[in-house]
N, C-alpha and C positions, 0 to 999 in steps of 0.2 A: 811229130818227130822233127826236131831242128835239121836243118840242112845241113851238111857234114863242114860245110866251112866253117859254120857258126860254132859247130862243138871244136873243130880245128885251133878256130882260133883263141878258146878258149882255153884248150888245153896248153896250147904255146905262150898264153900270157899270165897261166894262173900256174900250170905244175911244177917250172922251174924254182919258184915261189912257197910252193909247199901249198899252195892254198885251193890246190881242184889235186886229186889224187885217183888214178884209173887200179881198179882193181881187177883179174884175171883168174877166172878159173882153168886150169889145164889137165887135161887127162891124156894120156899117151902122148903126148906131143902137140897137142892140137883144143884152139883155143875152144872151151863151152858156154863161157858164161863172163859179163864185163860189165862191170859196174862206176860209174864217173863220178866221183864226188868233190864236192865245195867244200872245202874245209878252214876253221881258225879253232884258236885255243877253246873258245866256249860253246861252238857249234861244226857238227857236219853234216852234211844236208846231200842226198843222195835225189843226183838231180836227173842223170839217164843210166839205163841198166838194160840188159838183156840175154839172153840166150838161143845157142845154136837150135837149130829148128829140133835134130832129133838130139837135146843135152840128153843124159842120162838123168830120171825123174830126183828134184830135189835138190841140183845144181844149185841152182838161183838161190835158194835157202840157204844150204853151206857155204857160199859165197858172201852173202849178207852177215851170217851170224859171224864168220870169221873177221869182215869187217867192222861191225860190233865191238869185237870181242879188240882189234888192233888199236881203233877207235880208243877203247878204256885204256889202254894199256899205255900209248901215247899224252892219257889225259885229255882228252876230248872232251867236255861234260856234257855235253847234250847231242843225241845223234837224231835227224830229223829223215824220216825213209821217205817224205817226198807227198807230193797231193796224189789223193785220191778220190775217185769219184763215187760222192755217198749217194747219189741217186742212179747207180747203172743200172741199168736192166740185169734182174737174175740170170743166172746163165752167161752173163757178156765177159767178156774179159776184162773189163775196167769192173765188175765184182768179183772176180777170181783174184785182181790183184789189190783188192780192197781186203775179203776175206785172209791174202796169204801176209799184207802187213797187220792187219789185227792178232794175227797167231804171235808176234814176237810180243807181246802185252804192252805194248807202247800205248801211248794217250793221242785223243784224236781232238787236233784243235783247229777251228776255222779260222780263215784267212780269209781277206778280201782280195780281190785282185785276179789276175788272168785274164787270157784271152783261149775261146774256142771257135778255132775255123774246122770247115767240114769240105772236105775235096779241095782234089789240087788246086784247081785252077785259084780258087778262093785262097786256100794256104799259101802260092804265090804271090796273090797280089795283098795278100798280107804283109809278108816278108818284105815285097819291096817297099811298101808303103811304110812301115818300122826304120828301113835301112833309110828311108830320104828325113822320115822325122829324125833321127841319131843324127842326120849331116849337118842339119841346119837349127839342131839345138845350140 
């Protein structure tokens, strides 16, 4: 999970722009489900997402499908739900949310690229090691 600055500032230099767009489920008043997307006329790309620890089951789905569904309506043509991990262990959550985008019958396409860190301390001295390569690019 990116560090709340990094989405911070992505959201302040991309949404006034139209081009990162935060989407919000609500029920009684009270946020359940938020989904962050990258957006241009030929692509949207659903890049973080989440829900309240007890949403009501299925949240996350009608969240997704309705941005889908805005996605088309706006003209978006392609909407991309984001990587997923083809080899998690059954049972893991990285196949829970592998199995819940396979259900919208989208296509599954490799990509090369990413980074995986495992524990803080390492996801740290990730982050800072990216933040001094950006400076002196």
């Amino acid at each position: 999970m990116p560090r709340i600055e990094h989405v911070r500032a992505h959201a302040e230099a991309l949404c006034p722009s139209d081009n990162a767009r935060l989407f919000f489920a609500t029920r009684e008043g009270q946020d359940q489900a938020v989904i962050f997307d990258f957006v241009t006329p030929s692509m949207a790309l659903g890049w973080l997402g989440g829900t309240r620890e007890h949403a009501p089951r299925g949240t996350a789905s009608l969240l997704q499908w309705r941005i889908i569904e805005r996605m088309a309506t706006v003209g978006v043509k392609t909407y991309d739900l984001g990587a997923v991990d083809t080899q998690a262990a059954p049972d893991s959550k990285g196949a829970r949310i592998f199995d819940s985008k396979r259900r919208y019958g989208g296509q599954l396409n490799h990509h090369c690229g990413g980074t995986c860190t495992t524990g803080v301390a390492r996801t740290g001295v990730y982050d800072r090691l990216l933040g001094l390569y950006r400076r002196w690019r």
